[in-house]
Backbone as CSV, one residue per row, in Angstrom:
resi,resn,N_x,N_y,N_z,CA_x,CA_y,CA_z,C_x,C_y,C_z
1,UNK,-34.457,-123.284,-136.862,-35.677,-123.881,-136.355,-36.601,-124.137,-137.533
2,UNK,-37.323,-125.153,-137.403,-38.066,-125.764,-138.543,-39.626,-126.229,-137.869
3,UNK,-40.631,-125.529,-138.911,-41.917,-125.547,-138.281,-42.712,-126.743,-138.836
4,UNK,-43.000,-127.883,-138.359,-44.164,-128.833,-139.863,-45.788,-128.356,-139.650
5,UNK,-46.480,-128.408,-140.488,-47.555,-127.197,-140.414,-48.374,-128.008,-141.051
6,UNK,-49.252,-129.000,-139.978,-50.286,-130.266,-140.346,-51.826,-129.538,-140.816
7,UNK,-52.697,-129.607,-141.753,-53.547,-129.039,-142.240,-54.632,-130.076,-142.188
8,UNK,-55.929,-130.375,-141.297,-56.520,-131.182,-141.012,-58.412,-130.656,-141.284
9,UNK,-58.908,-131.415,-142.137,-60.433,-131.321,-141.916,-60.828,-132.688,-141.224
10,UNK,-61.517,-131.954,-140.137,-62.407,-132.413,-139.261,-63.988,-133.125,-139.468
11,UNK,-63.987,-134.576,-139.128,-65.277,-134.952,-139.377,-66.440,-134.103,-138.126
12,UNK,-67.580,-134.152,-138.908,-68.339,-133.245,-137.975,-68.678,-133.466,-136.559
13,UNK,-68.714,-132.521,-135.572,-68.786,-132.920,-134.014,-67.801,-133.333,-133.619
14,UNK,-66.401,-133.261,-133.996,-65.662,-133.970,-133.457,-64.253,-133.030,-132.682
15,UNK,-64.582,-131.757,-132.629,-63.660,-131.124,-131.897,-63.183,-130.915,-130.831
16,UNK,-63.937,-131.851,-129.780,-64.129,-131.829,-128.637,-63.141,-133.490,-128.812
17,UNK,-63.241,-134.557,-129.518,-62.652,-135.509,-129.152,-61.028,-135.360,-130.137
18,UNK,-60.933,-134.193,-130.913,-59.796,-133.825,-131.436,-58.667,-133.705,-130.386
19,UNK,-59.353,-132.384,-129.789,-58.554,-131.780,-128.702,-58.176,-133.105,-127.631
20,UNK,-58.952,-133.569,-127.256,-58.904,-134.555,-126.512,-57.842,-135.319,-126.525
21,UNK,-57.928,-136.210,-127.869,-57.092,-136.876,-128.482,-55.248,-136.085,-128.733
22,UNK,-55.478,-135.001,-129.269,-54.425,-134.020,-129.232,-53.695,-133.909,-127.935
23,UNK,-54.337,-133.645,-126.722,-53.772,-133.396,-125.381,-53.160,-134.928,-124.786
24,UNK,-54.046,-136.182,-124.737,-53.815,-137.498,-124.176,-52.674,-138.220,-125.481
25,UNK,-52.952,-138.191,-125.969,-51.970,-139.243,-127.092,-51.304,-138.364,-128.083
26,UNK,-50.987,-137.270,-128.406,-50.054,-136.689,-129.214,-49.426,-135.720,-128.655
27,UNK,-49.636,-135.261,-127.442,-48.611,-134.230,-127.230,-47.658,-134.983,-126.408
28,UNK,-48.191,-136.019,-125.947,-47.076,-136.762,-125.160,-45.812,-137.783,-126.146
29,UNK,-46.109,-137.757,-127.342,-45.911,-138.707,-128.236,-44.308,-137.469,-128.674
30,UNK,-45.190,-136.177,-129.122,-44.596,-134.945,-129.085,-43.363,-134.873,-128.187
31,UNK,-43.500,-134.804,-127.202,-42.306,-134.018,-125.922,-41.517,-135.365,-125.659
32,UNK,-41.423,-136.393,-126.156,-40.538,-137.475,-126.159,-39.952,-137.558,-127.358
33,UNK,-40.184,-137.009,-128.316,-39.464,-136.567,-129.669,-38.020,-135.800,-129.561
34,UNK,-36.741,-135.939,-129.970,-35.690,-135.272,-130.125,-36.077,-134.407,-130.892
35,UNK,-35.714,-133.279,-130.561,-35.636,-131.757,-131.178,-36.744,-131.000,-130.975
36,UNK,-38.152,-131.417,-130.635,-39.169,-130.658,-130.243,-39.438,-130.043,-129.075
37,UNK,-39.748,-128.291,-129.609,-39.628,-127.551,-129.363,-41.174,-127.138,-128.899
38,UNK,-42.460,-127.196,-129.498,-43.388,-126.468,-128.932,-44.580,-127.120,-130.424
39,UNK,-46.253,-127.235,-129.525,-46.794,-127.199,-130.233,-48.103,-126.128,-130.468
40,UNK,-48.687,-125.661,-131.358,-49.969,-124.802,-131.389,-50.025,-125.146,-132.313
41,UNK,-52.110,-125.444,-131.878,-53.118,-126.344,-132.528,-54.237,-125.334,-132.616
42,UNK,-55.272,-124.866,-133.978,-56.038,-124.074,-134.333,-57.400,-125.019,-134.666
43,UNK,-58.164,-124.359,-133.877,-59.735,-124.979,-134.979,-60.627,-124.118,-135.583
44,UNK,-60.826,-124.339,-136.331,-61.848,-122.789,-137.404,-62.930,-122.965,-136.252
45,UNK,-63.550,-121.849,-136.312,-64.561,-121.619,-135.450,-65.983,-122.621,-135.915
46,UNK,-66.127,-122.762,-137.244,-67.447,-123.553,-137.256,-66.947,-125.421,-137.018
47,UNK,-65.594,-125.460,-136.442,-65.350,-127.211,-135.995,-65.072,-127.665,-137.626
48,UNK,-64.845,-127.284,-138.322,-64.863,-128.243,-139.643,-63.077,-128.484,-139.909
49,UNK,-61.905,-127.156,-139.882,-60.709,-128.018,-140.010,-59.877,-127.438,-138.781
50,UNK,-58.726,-127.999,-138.600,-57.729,-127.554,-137.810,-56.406,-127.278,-138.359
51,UNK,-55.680,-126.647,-137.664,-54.307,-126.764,-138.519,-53.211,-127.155,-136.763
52,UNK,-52.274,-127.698,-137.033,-51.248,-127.997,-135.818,-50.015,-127.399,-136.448
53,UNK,-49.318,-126.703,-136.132,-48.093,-126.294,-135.968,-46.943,-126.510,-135.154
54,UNK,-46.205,-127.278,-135.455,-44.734,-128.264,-134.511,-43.831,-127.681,-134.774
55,UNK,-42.857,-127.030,-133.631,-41.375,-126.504,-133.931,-40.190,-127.417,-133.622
56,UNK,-39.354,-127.176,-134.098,-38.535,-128.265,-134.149,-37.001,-127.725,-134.274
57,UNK,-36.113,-128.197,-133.404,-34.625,-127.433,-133.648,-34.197,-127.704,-134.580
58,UNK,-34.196,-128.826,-135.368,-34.075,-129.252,-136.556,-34.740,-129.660,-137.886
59,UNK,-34.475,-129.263,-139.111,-34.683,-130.117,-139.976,-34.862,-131.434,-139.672
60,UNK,-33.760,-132.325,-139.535,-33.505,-133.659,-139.524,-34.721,-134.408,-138.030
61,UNK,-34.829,-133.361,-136.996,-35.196,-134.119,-136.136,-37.064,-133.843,-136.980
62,UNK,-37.228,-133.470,-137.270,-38.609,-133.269,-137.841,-39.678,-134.241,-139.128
63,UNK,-37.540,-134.116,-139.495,-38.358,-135.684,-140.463,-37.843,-137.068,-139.794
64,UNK,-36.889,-136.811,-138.940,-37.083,-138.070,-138.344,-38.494,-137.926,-137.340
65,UNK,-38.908,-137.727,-136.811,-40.500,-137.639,-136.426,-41.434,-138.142,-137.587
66,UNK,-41.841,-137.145,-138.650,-42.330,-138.075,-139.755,-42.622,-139.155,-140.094
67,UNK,-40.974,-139.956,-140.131,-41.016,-141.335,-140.498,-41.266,-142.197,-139.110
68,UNK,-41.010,-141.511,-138.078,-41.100,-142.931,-137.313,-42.399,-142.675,-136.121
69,UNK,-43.089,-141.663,-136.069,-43.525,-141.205,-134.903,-45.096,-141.204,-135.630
70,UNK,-44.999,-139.815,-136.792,-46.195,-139.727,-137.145,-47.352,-140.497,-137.777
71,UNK,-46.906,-141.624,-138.489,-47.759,-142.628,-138.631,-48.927,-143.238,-137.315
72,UNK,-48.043,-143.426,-136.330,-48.841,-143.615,-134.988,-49.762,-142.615,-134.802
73,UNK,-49.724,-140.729,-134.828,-50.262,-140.096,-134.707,-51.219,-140.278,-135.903
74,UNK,-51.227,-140.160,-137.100,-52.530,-140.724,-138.166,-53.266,-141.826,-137.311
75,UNK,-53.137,-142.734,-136.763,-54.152,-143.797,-136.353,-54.398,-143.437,-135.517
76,UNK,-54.256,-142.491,-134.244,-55.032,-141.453,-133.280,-55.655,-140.773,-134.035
77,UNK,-55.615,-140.372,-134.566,-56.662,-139.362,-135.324,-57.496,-139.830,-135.845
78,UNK,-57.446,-141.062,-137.000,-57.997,-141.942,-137.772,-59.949,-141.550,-137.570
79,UNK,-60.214,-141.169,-135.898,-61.567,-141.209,-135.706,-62.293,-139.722,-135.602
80,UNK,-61.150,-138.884,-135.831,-61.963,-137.789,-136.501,-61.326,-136.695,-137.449
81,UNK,-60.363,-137.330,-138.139,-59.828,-136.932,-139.326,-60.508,-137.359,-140.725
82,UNK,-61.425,-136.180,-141.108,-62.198,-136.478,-142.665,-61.079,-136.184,-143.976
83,UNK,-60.973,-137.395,-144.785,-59.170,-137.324,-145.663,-58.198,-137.666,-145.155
84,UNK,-56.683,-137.044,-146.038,-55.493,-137.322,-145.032,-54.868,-135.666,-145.053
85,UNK,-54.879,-135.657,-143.953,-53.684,-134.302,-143.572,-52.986,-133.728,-144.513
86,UNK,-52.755,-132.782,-144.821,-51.326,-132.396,-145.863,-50.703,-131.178,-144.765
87,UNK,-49.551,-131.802,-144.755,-48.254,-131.661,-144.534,-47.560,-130.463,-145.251
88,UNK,-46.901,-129.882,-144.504,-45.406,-129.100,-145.250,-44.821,-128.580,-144.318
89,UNK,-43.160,-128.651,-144.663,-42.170,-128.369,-143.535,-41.891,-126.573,-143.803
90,UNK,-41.468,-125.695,-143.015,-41.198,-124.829,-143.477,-39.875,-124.233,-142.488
91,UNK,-38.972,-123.685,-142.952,-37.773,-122.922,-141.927,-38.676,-121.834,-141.264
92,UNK,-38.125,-121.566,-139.923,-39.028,-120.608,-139.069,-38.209,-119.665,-139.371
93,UNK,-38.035,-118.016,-139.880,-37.624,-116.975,-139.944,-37.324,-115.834,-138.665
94,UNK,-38.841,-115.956,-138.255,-39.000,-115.256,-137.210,-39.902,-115.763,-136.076
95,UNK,-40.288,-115.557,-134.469,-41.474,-115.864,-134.100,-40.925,-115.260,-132.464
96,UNK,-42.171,-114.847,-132.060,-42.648,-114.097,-130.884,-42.223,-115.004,-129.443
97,UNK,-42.828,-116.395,-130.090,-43.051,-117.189,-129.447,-41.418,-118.168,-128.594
98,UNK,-40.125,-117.675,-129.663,-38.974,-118.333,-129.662,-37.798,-117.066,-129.653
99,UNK,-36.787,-116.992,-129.034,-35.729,-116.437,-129.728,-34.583,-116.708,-130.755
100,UNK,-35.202,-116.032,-131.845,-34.374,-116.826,-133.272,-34.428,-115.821,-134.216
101,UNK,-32.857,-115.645,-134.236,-32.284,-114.885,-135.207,-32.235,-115.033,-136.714
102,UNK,-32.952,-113.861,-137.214,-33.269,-114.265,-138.702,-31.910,-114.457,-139.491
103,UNK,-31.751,-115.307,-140.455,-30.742,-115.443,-141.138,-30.091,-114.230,-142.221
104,UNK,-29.642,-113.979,-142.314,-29.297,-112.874,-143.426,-29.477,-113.594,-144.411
105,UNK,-29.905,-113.132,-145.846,-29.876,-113.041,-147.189,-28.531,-113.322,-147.399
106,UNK,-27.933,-114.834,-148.268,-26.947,-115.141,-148.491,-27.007,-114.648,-149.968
């Protein structure tokens, strides 16, 4: 399982049309995606950044998302995303949330 772990500052006042935006046009964008698995979305308490966290059964299905999906999701956001996002994929080890067996140390 493979997590992409979106890192977002927020233009001001706008957490209310984040979420918004997050629930109507990206999670649905989300659950029509091959290989996705689950999303959780964080906002710092004073509204300034968020972070989104996407699981994914695959590597491959994650960057195929990337290239063909997430661009659309940048221009949803476009109206209250201050910068651009940074990105990074990471292998999931462990999580509460999934049953997934840690890999042994090769």
């Amino acid at each position: 399982m493979f997590s992409r772990n979106v890192s977002i500052r927020l233009k001001p006042n706008c957490v209310a049309e984040f979420t918004r935006t997050l629930d109507q046009e990206i999670l649905p964008l989300l659950r029509k995606q091959n290989g996705f698995q689950g999303e959780v979305a964080f906002v710092a308490p004073n509204g300034t950044e968020a972070v989104g966290i996407s699981l994914w059964d695959q590597k491959e299905n994650a960057e195929a998302y990337s290239r063909e999906t997430y661009p659309s999701v940048l221009k949803a956001l476009a109206k209250v995303v201050d910068g651009t996002p940074q990105v990074q994929i990471y292998e999931v080890c462990n999580s509460t949330f999934h049953q997934i067996a840690a890999r042994a140390a090769a």
